[in-house]
C-alpha positions as CSV (number, residue, x, y, z in Angstrom):
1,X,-11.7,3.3,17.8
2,X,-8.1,3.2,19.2
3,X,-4.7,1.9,17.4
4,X,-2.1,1.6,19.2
5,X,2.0,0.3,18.5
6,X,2.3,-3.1,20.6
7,X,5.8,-1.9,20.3
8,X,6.2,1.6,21.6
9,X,2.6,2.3,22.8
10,X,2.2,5.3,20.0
11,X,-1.4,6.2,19.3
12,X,-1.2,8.8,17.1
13,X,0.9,8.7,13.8
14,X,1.1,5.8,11.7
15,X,2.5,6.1,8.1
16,X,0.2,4.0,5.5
17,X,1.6,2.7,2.4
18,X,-0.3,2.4,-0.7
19,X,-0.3,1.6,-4.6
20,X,-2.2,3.4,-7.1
21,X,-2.2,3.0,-10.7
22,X,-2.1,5.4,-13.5
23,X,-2.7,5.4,-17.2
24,X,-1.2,8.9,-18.5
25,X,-1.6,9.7,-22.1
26,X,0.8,11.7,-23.8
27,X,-0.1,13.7,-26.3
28,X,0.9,16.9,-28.2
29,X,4.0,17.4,-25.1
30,X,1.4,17.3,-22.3
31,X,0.9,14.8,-20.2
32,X,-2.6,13.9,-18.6
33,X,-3.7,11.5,-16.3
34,X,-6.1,8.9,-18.8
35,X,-7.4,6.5,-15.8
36,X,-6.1,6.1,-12.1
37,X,-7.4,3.5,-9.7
38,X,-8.1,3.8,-5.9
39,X,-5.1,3.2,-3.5
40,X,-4.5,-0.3,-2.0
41,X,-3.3,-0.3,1.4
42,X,0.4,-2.5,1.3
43,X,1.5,-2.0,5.0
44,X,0.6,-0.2,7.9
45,X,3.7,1.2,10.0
46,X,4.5,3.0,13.5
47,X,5.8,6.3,12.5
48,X,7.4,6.2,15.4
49,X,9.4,2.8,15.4
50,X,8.2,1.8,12.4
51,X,7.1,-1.5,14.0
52,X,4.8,-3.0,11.7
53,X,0.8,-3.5,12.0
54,X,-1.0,-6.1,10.9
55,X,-3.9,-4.0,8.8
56,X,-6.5,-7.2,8.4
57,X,-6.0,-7.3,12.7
58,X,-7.5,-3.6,12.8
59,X,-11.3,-3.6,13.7
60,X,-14.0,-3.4,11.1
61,X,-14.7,0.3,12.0
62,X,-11.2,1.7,12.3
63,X,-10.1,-0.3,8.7
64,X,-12.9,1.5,7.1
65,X,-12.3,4.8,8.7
66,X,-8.3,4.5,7.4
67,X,-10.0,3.6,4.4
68,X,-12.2,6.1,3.5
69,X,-9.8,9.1,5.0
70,X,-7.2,7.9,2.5
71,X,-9.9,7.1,-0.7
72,X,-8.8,3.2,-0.5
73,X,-10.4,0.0,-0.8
């Protein structure tokens, strides 16, 4: 498994962008967490130029290794 920036050659760091979702209920002045769902990945960036990746161009095993690490679908 390798990932490397087509732009800069960095194989290392890589800053992935997600959305979650939350339902909070607030009740009694606290505030708790009600439902939450699992990260989407939005973009995949170079930390180091911040080139975009294409995420969908990664191979099967890398995509679900990024994946699992950050508890994504």
């Amino acid at each position: 498994m390798t990932l490397t920036c087509p732009n800069c050659g960095n194989d290392r760091n890589f800053l992935v962008k997600t959305l979650q979702m939350h339902v909070v209920n607030v009740e009694g002045g606290r505030v708790e967490v009600s439902e939450e769902s699992r990260p989407a990945v939005l973009e995949v960036l170079c930390d180091e130029c911040e080139s975009a990746l294409n995420f969908e161009e990664f191979e099967d095993t890398l995509r679900k290794e990024v994946l699992l690490t950050i508890g994504a679908r």
